[in-house]
SEZA-835470 format. One record per atom (N, C-alpha, C): residue in one letter; x, y, z. Coordinates in pm, whole numbers, padded with zeros to 5 digits, always signed. Layout:
BEGIN
AXYZ
...
//
This chain:
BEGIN
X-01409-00180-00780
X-01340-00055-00747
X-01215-00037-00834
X-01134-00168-00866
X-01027-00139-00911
X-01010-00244-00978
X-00925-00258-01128
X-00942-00347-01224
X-00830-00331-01307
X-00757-00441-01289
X-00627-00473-01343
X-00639-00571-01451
X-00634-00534-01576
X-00635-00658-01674
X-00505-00666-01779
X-00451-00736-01776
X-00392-00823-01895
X-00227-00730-01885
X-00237-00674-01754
X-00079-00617-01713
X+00013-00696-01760
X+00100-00610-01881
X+00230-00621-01862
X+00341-00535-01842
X+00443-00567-01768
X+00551-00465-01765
X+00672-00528-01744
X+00755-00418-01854
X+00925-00460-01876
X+01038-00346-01831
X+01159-00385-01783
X+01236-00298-01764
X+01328-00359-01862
X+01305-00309-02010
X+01413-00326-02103
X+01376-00434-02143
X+01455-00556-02200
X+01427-00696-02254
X+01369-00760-02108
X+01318-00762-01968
X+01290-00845-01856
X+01161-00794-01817
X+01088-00922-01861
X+00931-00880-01820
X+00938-00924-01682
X+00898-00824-01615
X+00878-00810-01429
X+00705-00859-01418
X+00638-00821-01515
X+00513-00810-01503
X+00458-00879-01633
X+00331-01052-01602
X+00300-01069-01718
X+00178-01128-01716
X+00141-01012-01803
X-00043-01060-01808
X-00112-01083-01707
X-00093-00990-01601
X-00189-00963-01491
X-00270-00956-01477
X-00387-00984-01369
X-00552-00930-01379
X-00567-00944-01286
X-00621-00857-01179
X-00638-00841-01029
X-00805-00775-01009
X-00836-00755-00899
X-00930-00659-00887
X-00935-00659-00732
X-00980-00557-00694
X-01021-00474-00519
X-01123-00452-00526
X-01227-00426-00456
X-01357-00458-00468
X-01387-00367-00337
X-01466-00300-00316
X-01472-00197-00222
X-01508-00269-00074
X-01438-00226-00013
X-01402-00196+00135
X-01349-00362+00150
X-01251-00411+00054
X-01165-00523+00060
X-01016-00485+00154
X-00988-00571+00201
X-00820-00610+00228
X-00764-00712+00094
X-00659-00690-00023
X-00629-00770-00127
X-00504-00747-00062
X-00440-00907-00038
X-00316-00910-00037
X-00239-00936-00176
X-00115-00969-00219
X-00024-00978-00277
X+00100-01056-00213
X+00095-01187-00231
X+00239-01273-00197
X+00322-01310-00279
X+00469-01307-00247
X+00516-01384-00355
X+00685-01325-00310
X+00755-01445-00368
X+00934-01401-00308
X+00965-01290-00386
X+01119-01231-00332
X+01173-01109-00375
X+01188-01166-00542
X+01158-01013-00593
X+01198-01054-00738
X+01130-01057-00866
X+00979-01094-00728
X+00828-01208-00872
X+00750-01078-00904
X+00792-00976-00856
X+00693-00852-00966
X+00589-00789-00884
X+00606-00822-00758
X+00487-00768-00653
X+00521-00584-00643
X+00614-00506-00605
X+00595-00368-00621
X+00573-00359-00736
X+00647-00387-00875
X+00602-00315-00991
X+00454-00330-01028
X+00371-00422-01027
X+00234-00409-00997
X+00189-00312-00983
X+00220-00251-00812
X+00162-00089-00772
X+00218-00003-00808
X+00357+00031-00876
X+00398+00066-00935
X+00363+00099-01023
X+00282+00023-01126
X+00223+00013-01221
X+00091+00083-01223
X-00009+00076-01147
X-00081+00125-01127
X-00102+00267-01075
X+00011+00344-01035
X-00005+00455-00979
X+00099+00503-01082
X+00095+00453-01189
X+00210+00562-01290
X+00330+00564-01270
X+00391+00506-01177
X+00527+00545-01171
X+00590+00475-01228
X+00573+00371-01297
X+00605+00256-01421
X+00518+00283-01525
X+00527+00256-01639
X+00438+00255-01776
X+00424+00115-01780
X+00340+00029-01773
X+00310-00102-01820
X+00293-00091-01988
X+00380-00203-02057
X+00371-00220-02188
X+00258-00213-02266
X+00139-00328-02199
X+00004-00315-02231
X-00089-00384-02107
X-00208-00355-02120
X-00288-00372-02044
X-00383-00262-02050
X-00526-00257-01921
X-00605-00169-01857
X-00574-00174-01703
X-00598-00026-01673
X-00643-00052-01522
X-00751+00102-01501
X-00828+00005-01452
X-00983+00064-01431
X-01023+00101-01303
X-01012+00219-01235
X-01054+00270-01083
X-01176+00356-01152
X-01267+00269-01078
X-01403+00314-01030
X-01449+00392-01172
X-01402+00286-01296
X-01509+00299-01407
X-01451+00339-01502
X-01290+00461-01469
X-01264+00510-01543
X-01080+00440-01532
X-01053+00466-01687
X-00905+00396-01736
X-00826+00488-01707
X-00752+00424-01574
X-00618+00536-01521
X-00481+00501-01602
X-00463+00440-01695
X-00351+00373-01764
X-00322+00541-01813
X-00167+00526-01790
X-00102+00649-01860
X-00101+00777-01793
X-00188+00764-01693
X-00240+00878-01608
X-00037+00930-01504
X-00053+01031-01490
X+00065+01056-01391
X+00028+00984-01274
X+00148+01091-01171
X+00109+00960-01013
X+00047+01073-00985
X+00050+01178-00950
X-00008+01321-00879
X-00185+01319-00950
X-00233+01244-01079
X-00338+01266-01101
X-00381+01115-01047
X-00299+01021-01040
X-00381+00859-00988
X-00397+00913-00854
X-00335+00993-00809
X-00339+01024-00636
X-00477+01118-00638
X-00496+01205-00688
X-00634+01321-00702
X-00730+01247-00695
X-00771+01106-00752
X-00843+01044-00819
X-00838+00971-00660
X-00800+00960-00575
X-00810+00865-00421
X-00746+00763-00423
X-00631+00726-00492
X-00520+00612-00503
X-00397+00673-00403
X-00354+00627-00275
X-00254+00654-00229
X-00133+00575-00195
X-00039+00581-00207
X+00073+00508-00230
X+00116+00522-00159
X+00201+00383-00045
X+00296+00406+00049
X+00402+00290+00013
X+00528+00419-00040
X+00640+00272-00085
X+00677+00220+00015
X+00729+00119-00108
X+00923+00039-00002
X+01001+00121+00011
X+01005+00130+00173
X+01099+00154+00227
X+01105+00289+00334
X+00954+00344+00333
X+00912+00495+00363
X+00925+00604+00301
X+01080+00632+00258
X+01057+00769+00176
X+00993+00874+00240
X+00998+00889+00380
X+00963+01013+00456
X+01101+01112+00404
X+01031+01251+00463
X+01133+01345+00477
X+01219+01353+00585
X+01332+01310+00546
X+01431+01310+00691
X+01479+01435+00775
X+01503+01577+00675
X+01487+01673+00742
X+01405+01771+00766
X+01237+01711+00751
X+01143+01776+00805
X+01091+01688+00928
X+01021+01777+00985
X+00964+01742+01139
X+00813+01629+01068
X+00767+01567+01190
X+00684+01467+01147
X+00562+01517+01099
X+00547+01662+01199
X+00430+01717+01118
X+00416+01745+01009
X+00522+01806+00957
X+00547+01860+00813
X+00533+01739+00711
X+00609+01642+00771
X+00536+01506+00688
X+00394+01479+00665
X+00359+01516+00784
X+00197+01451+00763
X+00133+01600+00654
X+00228+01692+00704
X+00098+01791+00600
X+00108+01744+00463
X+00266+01750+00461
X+00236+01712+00282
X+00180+01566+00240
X+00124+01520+00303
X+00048+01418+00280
X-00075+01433+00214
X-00143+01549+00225
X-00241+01668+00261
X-00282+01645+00092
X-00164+01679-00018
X-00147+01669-00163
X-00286+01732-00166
X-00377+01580-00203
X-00465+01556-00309
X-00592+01647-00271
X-00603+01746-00184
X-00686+01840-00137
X-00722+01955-00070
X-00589+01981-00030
X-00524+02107+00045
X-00563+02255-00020
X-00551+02238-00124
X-00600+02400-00199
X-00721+02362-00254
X-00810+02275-00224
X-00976+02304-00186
X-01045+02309-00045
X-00950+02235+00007
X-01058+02259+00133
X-00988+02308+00245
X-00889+02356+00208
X-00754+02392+00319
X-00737+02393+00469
X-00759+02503+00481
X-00709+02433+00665
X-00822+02407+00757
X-00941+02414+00744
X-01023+02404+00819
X-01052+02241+00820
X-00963+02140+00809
X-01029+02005+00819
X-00846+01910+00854
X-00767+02029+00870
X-00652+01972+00948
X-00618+01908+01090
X-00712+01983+01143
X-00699+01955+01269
X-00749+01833+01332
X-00909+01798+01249
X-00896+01669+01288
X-00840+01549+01241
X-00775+01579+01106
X-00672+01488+01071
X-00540+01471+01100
X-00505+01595+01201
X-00395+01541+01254
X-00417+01487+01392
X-00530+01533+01429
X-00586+01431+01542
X-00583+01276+01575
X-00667+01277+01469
X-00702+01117+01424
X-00567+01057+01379
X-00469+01072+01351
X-00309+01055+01298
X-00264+01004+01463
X-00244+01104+01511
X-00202+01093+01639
X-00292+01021+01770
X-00353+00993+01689
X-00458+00887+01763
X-00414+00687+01761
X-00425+00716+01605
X-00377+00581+01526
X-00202+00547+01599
X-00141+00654+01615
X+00048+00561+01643
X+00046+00684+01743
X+00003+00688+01795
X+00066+00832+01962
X+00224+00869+01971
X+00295+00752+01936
X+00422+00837+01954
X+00471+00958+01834
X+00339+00936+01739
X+00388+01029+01624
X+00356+01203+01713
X+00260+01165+01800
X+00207+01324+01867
X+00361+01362+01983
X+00398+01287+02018
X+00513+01293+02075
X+00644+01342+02024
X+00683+01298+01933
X+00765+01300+01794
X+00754+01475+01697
X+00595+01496+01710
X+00572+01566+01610
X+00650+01713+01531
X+00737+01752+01633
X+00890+01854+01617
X+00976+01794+01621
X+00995+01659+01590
X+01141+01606+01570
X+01142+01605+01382
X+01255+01591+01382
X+01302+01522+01183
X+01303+01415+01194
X+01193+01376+01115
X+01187+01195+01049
X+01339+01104+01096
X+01469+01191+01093
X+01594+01117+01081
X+01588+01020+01199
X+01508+01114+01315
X+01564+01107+01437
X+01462+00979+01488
X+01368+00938+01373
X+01277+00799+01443
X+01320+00688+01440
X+01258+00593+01489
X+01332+00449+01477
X+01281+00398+01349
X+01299+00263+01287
X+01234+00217+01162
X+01107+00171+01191
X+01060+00131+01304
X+00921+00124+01330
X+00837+00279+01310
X+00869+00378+01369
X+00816+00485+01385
X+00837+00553+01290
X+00930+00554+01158
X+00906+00568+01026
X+00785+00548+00931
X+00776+00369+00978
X+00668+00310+00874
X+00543+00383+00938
X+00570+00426+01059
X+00452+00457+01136
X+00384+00624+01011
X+00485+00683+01019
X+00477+00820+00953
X+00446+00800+00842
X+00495+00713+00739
X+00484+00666+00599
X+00356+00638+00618
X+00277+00541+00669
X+00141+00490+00658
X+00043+00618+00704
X+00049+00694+00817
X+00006+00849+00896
X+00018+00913+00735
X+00095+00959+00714
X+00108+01054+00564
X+00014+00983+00451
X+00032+00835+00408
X-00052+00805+00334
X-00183+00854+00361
X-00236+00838+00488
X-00379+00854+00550
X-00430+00992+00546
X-00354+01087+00536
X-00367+01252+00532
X-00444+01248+00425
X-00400+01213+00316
X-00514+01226+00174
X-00591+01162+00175
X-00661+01104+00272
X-00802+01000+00284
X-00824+00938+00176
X-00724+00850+00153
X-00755+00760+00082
X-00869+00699+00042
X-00922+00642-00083
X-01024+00560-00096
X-00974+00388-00135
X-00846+00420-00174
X-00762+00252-00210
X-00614+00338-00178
X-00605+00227-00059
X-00446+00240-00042
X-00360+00149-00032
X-00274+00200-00168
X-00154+00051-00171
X-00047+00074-00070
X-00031-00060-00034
X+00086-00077+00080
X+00192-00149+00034
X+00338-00085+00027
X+00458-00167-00037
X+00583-00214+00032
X+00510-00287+00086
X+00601-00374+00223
X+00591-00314+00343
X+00481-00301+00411
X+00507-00180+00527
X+00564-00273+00655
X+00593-00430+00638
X+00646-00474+00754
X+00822-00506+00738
X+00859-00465+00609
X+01027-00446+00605
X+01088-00407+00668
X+01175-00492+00762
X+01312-00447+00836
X+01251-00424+00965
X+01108-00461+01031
X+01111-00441+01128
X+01067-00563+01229
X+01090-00526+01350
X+01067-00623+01456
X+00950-00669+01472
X+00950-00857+01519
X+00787-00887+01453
X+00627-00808+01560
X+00725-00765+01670
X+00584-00678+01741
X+00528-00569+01667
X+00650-00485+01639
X+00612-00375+01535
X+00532-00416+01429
X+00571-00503+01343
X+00455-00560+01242
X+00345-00592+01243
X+00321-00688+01356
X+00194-00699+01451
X+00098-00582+01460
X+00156-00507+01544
X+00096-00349+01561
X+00062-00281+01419
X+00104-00284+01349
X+00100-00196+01207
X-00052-00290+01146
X+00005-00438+01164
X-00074-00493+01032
X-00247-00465+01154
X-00274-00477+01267
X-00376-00466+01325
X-00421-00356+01315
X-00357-00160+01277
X-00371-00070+01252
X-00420-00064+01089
X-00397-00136+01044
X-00388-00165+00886
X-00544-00232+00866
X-00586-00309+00944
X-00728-00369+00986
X-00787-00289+01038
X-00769-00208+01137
X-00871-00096+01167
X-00889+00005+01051
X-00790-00008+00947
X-00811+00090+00926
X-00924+00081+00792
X-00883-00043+00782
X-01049-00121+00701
X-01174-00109+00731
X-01175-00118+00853
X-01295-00180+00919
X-01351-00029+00908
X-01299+00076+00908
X-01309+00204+00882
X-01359+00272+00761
X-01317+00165+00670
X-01374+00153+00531
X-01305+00246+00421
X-01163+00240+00467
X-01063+00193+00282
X-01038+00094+00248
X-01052+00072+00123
X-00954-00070+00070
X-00834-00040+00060
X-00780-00150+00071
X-00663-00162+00086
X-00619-00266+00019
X-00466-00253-00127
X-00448-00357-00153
X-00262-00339-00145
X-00230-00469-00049
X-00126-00477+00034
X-00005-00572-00018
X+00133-00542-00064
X+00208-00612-00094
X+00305-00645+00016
X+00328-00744+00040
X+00424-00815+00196
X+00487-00929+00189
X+00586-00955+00210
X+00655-01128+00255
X+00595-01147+00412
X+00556-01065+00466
X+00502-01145+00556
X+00366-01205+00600
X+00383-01345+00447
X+00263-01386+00431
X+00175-01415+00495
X+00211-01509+00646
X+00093-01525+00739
X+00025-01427+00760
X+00068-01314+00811
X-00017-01209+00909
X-00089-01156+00808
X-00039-01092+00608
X-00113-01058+00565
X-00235-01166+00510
X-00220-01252+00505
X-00363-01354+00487
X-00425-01364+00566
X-00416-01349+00708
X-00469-01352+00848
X-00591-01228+00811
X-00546-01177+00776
X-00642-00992+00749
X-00707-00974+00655
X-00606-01049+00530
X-00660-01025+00398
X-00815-01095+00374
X-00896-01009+00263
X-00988-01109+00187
X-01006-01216+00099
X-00880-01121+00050
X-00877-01249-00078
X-00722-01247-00087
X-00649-01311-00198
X-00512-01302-00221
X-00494-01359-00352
X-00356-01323-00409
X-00268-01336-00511
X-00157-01451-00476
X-00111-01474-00557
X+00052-01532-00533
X+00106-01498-00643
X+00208-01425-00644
X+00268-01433-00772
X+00434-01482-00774
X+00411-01539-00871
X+00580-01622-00920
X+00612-01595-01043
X+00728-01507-01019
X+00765-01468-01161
X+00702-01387-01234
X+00620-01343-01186
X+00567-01234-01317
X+00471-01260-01303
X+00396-01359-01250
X+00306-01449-01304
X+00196-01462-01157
X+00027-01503-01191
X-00025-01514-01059
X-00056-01648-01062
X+00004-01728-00959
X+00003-01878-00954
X-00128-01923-00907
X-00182-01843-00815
X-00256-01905-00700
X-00369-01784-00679
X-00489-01781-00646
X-00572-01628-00620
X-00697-01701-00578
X-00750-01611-00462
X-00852-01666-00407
X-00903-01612-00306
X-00978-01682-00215
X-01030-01656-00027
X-00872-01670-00011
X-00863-01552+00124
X-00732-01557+00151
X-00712-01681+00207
X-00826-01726+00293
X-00820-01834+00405
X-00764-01979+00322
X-00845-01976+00179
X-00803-02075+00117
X-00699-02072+00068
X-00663-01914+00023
X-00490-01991-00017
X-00376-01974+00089
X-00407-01952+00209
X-00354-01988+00285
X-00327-02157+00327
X-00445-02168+00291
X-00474-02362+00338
X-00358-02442+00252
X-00370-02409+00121
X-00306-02476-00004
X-00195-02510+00038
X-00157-02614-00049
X-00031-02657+00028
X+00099-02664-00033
X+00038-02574-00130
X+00190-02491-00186
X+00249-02367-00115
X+00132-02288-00101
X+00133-02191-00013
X+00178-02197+00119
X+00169-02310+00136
X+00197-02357+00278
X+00340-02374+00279
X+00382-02473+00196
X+00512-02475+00149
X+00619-02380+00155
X+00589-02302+00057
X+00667-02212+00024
X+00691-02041+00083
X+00570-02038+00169
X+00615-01881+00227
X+00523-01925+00391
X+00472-02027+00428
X+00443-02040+00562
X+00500-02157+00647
X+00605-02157+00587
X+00656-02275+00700
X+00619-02411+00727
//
């Protein structure tokens, strides 16, 4: 489905990103581990245009999205949910979720809203509750909640996730990352960047480690969970 080869990327003289090669594989969970610092957002970053990688390919579903904008990697069924949410704080939640809408709204317009805001408000209920308030007014759980809801509006076919358990309480994370599994089992891939390595290997298929730029470790998630570096260093 998706094919990352020989990524590199620099901000100026500091390669963040080096000589990468990944792949997602349809209707996968791919995690991404690794401490603050080692190059895990610029990766997706990378891949959805919003970085230029120096050199490399990246190949969704046959064809070379390298160079492509983010508004055309998004057309193409790549949806992006950063660090940190990036909701609209003074629009209401609905209005969030419409413009989520992007990658298909002026083809198939309103006749297929309704059950996507259904199914939205199905997945996190307090967003149906919420849905005339401004983003300002949610908690940071019920943010990520909207951030991930908005990603989902454009029915994703691969959706990157860029820390969606940051800054929040470990029930909330819990809840998200098990929503994050349904939402597989549902059949998007999903390839997921997190420090919170247990729970995402718990879900994941396979996994990464990256250190420094670099992918140390890649495999069955289960197995590099086992490893005992892995073990070491981000599971306690």
């Amino acid at each position: 489905m998706l094919e990352v080869r020989n990524m590199d990327i620099h901000y100026g003289n500091i390669a963040a990103v080096k000589n990468i090669s990944l792949e997602v594989r349809e209707g996968e969970i791919v995690a991404i581990i690794g401490s603050n610092g080692a190059g895990k957002s610029s990766i997706l970053r990378g891949i959805m245009g919003l970085t230029r990688p120096r050199s490399g390919t990246i190949i969704f579903r046959g064809k070379n999205i390298l160079g492509m904008r983010p508004y055309e990697v998004t057309r193409l069924g790549i949806i992006y949910v950063p660090e940190g949410r990036h909701i609209f704080t003074d629009h209401t939640v609905r209005d969030n979720l419409l413009l989520g809408t992007y990658r298909y709204y002026f083809k198939e317009g309103k006749r297929i809203l309704g059950d996507l805001f259904e199914r939205e408000y199905r997945r996190f209920p307090i967003l149906l509750k919420r849905k005339d308030q401004p983003g300002r007014v949610l908690s940071g759980g019920e943010q990520q909640m909207l951030a991930i809801s908005r990603g989902l509006m454009g029915k994703p076919d691969l959706l990157l996730l860029d820390e969606p358990s940051l800054g929040l309480a470990p029930v909330i994370i819990r809840s998200i990352m098990e929503q994050i599994a349904m939402l597989n089992r549902e059949g998007v891939s999903v390839l997921i960047v997190d420090q919170a390595a247990r729970l995402v290997l718990e879900m994941a298929h396979r996994a990464y480690v990256l250190e420094t730029g670099e992918i140390g470790i890649h495999g069955n998630a289960r197995e590099v969970a086992c490893d005992d570096r892995v073990r070491k260093a981000y599971l306690g």
